[in-house]
N, C-alpha and C positions, 0 to 999 in steps of 0.2 A: 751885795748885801743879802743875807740870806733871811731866812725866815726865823725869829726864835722858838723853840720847842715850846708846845702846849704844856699851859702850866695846868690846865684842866683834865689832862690825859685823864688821869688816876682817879678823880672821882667821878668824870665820866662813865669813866669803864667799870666802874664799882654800879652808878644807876642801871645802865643795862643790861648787868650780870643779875642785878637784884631784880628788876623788871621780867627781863625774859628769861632767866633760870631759877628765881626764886620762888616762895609757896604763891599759891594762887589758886582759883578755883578752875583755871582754864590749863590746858596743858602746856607745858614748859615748851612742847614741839612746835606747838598754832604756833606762840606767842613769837619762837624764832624764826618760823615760815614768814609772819604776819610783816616782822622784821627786815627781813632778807629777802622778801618777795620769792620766794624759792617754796617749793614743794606747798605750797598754799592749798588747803582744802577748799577744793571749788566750791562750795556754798561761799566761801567770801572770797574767791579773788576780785572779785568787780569791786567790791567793797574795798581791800586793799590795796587793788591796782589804783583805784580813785585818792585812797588817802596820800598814796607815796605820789602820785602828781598831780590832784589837782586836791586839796585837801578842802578846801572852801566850796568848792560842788557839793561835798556831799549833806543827804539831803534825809531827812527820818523815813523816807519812803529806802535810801539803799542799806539804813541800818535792820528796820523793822523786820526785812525776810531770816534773815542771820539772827536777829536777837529772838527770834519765837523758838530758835533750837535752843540757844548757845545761853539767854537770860540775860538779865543787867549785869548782874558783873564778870560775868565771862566776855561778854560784851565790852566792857570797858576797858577789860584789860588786852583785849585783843588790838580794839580800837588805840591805846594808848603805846603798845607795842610796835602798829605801824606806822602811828607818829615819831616815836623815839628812831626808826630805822630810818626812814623818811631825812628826819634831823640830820643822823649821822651822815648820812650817802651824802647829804648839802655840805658839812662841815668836812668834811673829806675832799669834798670837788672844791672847796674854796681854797683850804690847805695848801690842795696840791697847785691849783692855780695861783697863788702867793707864792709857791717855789718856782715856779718856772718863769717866772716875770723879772 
């Protein structure tokens, strides 16, 4: 019995296209770094590496260093970028672990 295809694919993929490639005040690249855990600008990896595993740790003291460059809404949308990748990389590992069972 297999798994059936995500019926969510496509609006999925439409939020994080819109999220991490769309306008904003922060750049398109953080936002997919932020995402992807990949080429991350060291002022926030600790801060992203924290969101993508252990996201309930963090704490206004590991936002506060990041937010005096980057500001509230570059801030948030960075923050909400490595939630949304976080998300995906989970919904991926569940996916795939629903096919192989």
């Amino acid at each position: 019995m297999g798994v059936s295809p995500d019926p969510y694919v496509t609006l999925r993929n439409r939020v994080l296209e819109n999220v991490l490639d769309g306008p904003g005040l922060s750049d398109p690249t953080t936002r997919n770094a932020a995402a992807s855990r990949t080429d991350v600008p060291d002022d926030l990896k600790v801060l992203v590496e924290k969101i993508h595993r252990h996201a309930y740790k963090v704490t206004d003291e590991d936002i506060a260093a990041p937010q005096a460059k980057y500001g509230d809404d570059r801030m948030f949308e960075i923050v909400v970028s490595a939630a949304l990748g976080a998300s995906e990389e989970r919904l991926r590992a569940g996916l795939k672990a629903l096919e192989e069972a």
